[in-house]
LUMMIDREN-191555 format. One record per residue (C-alpha): residue in three letters; x, y, z. Coordinates in steps of 0.25 Angstrom, whole numbers, plus 5000, padded with zeros to 4 digits. Layout:
BEGIN
ALAXYZ/...
END
This chain:
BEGIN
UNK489148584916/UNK490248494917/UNK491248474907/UNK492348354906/UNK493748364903/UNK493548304888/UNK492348414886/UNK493248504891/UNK494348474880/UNK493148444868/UNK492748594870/UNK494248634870/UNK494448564856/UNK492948644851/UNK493548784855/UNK494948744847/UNK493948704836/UNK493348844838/UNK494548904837/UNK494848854823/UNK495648724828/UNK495248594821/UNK495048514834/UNK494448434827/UNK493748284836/UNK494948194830/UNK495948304836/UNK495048314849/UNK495048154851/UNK496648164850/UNK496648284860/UNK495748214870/UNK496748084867/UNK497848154871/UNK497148234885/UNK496848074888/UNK498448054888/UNK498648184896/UNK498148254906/UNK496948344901/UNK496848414915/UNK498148494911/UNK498148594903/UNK499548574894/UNK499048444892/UNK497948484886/UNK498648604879/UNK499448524870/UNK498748404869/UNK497648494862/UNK498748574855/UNK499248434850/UNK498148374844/UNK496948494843/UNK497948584835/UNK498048544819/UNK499048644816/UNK499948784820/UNK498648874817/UNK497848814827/UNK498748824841/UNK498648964841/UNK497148924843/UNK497448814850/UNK498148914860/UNK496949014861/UNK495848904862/UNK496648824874/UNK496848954883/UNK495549004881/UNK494848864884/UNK495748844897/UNK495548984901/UNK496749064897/UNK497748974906/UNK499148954899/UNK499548824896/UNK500648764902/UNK501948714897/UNK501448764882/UNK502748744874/UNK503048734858/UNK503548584862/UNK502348494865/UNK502548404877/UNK503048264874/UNK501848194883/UNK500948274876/UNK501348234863/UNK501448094866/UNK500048084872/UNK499548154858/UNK500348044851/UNK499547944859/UNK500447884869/UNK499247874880/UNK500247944892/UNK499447944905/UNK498848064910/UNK499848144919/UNK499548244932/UNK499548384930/UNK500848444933/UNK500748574936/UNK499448624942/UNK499248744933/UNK499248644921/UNK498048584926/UNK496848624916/UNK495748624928/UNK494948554918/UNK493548574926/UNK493948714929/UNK494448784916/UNK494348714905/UNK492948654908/UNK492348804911/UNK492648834896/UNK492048724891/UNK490848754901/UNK490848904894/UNK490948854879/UNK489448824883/UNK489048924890/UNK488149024884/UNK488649174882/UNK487549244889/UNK487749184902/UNK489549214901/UNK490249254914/UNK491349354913/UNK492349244915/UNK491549164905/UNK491649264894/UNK493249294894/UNK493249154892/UNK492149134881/UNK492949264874/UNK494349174875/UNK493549054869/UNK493049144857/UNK494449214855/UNK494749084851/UNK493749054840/UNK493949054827/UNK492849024814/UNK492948994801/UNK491948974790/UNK491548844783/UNK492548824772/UNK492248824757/UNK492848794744/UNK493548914735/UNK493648944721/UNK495248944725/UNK496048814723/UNK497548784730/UNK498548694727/UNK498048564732/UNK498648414734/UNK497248364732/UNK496248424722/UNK495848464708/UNK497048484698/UNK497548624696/UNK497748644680/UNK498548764681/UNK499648714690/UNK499848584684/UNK500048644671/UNK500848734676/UNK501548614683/UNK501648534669/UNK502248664662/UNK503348664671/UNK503748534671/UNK503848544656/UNK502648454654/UNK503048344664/UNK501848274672/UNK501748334684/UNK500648294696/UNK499348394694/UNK499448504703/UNK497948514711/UNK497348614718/UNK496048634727/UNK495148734731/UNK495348814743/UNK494348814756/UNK494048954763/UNK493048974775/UNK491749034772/UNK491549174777/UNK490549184790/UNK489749294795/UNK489349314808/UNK488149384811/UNK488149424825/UNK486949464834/UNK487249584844/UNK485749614849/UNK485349624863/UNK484849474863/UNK486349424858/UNK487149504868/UNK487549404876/UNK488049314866/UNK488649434856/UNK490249464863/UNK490449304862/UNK489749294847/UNK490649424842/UNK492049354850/UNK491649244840/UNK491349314828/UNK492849384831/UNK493449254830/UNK492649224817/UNK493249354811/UNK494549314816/UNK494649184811/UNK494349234795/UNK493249264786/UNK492149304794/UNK491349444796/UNK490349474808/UNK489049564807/UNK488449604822/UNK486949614820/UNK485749674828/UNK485249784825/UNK486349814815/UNK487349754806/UNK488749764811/UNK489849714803/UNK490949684814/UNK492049604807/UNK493049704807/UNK492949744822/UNK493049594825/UNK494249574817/UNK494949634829/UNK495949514832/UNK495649544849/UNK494249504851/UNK494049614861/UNK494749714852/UNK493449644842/UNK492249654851/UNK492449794856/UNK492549844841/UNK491349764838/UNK490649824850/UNK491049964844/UNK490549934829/UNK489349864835/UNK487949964836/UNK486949874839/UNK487349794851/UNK486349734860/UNK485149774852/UNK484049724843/UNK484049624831/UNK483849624818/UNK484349514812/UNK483549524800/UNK483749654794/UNK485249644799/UNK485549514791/UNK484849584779/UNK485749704781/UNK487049594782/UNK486549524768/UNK486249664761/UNK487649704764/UNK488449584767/UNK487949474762/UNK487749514747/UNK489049554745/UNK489549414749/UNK489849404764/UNK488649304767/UNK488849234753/UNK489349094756/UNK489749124771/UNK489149084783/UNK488449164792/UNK488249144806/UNK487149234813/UNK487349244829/UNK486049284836/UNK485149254844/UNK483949274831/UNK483149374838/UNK482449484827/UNK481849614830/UNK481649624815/UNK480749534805/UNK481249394806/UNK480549364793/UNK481749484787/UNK482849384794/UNK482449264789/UNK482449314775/UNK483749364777/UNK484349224783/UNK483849184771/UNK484549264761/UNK485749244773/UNK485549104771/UNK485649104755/UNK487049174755/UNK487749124766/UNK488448994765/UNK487748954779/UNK487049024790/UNK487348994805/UNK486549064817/UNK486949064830/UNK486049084840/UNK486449104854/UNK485149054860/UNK485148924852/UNK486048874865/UNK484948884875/UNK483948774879/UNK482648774873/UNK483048854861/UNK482248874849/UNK482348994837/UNK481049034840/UNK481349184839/UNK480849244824/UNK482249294819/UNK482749164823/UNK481549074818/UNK481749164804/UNK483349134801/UNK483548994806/UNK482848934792/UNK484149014785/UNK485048964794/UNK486148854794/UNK486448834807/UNK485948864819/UNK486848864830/UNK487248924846/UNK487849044850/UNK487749044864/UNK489348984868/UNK490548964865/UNK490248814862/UNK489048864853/UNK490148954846/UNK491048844843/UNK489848774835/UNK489448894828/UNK491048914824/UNK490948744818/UNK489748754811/UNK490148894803/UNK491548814801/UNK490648704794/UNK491348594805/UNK489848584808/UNK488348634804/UNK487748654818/UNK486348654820/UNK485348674808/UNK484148764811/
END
């Protein structure tokens, strides 16, 4: 698979977006302006340029930080100073300066060789994961952050735009002794949706189930989010993977964990998840995402009436099915035939790539694939 130097630097901006950066495609286009002006084979170039125009604020360089080392590998970058270099912030500016050598050798990004193999592994399916391969993946996914969809609350702020707010313009009239005084406004507030992840352990999805929890860790980190393993038991797991270290997470997950690598029933577990859970308001207007592979040992009749009830409290239900992501693939299997009419999006689980789409469509940036 061979990857050119702009895809190279396109998938760096999606795995800052993962991360909870708004790169968004204006910010990109400015980014890939100012590389033009550079020298993207360098890696302080590339550094700051991307820091320059990818970053919106101060929240998003520590991000920034963790993203760029994971994505070229780890390497330091050189010359990274609280001053920015006057080139580079001319070239962001648009002055068009010609593109420069590299001056010092370890500056070089060794595009093909580095940066290149981690765009090459954001597509490659977890099963098939060398060693080297996976300590990378887990540096990707340390970097991940989710967020739900936002929604409109009963609460209102203080806004320059919006509905008038009685209360504070009386108050304001009363104090000015009855002078006319501008009406003070609010509006209401936005708060993310709760999400749940369901995630497979069986036998069938152990290949795929130490990447899926690394990124239902970074869900948990980055707010309102619980996480349920199933198979052939429920396991609430939000507390162990609360841990800020992901390792420190997934050895208390393995500890808390009883069913790993064994059956699946999907049907009685996500009745046992809506008895206890989603009654009292935990499914209610949030959006759940399933990861698994959809096969039942159980009655698949029994889970698509639970999807079905799923589907009626939940705000929206997204699957991600690992198996999606290979060729030829169609949701023949009975537990995944039975859930797909109840589900909202049906997406892959399969890489790191697959992750980033499944992290946009429960963000609402994008709807993903219907069933």
């Amino acid at each position: 698979m061979d990857i050119d130097p702009p895809a190279v630097l396109v998938g760096f901006a999606r795995a800052l977006r993962a991360a909870g950066v708004d790169a968004g495609p204006d910010r990109v286009q400015v980014f890939l302006r100012a590389l033009d002006a550079l020298r993207p084979g360098v890696r302080s170039d590339v550094y700051w340029a991307g820091r320059l125009t990818l970053c919106a604020g101060r929240d998003d360089l520590e991000r920034y930080e963790r993203v760029f080392a994971a994505y070229f590998e780890g390497a330091p970058v050189p010359g990274r100073s609280r001053v920015t270099p006057p080139r580079l912030r001319a070239a962001v500016r648009g002055t068009g300066l010609a593109p420069g050598r590299a001056t010092r050798a370890e500056d070089a990004l060794a595009t093909p060789a580095s940066a290149s193999r981690t765009e090459i592994l954001r597509h490659r399916d977890f099963a098939g994961l060398t060693a080297a391969e996976k300590k990378q993946l887990r540096r990707l996914l340390a970097a991940f952050t989710l967020h739900g969809e936002a929604r409109r609350t009963a609460r209102r702020r203080p806004a320059r735009r919006g509905d008038v707010d009685p209360r504070r313009t009386v108050r304001e009239l009363l104090r000015l002794g009855g002078e006319p005084a501008r009406p003070r406004l609010h509006a209401r507030t936005e708060r993310p949706r709760r999400i749940v992840l369901l995630v497979d352990v069986s036998g069938s999805m152990s290949p795929y189930a130490d990447a899926l929890l690394r990124f239902a860790h970074a869900a948990v980190r980055g707010g309102r989010t619980e996480v349920f393993t199933i198979g052939t038991r429920l396991t609430r797991v939000t507390r162990e993977l609360a841990h800020r270290d992901p390792e420190a997470a997934l050895t208390a997950v393995a500890a808390a964990v009883p069913d790993w690598r064994g059956g699946t029933r999907l049907g009685e577990l996500l009745r046992a998840f809506l008895d206890r859970w989603g009654q009292r308001g935990m499914a209610r207007g949030a959006i759940v995402v399933v990861l698994s592979d959809g096969w039942e040992r159980g009655d698949p009749a029994l889970l698509g009436a639970q999807m079905r009830r799923l589907h009626r409290l939940a705000h929206r239900v997204v699957w991600a099915n690992p198996r999606k992501g290979r060729p030829g693939y169609a949701p023949l299997a009975a537990g995944m035939a039975a859930a797909l009419p109840s589900v909202d999006a049906f997406v892959e689980g399969h890489s790191l790539a697959a992750l980033e789409h499944l992290a946009a469509v429960v963000q609402g940036a994008t709807r993903g694939t219907e069933p």
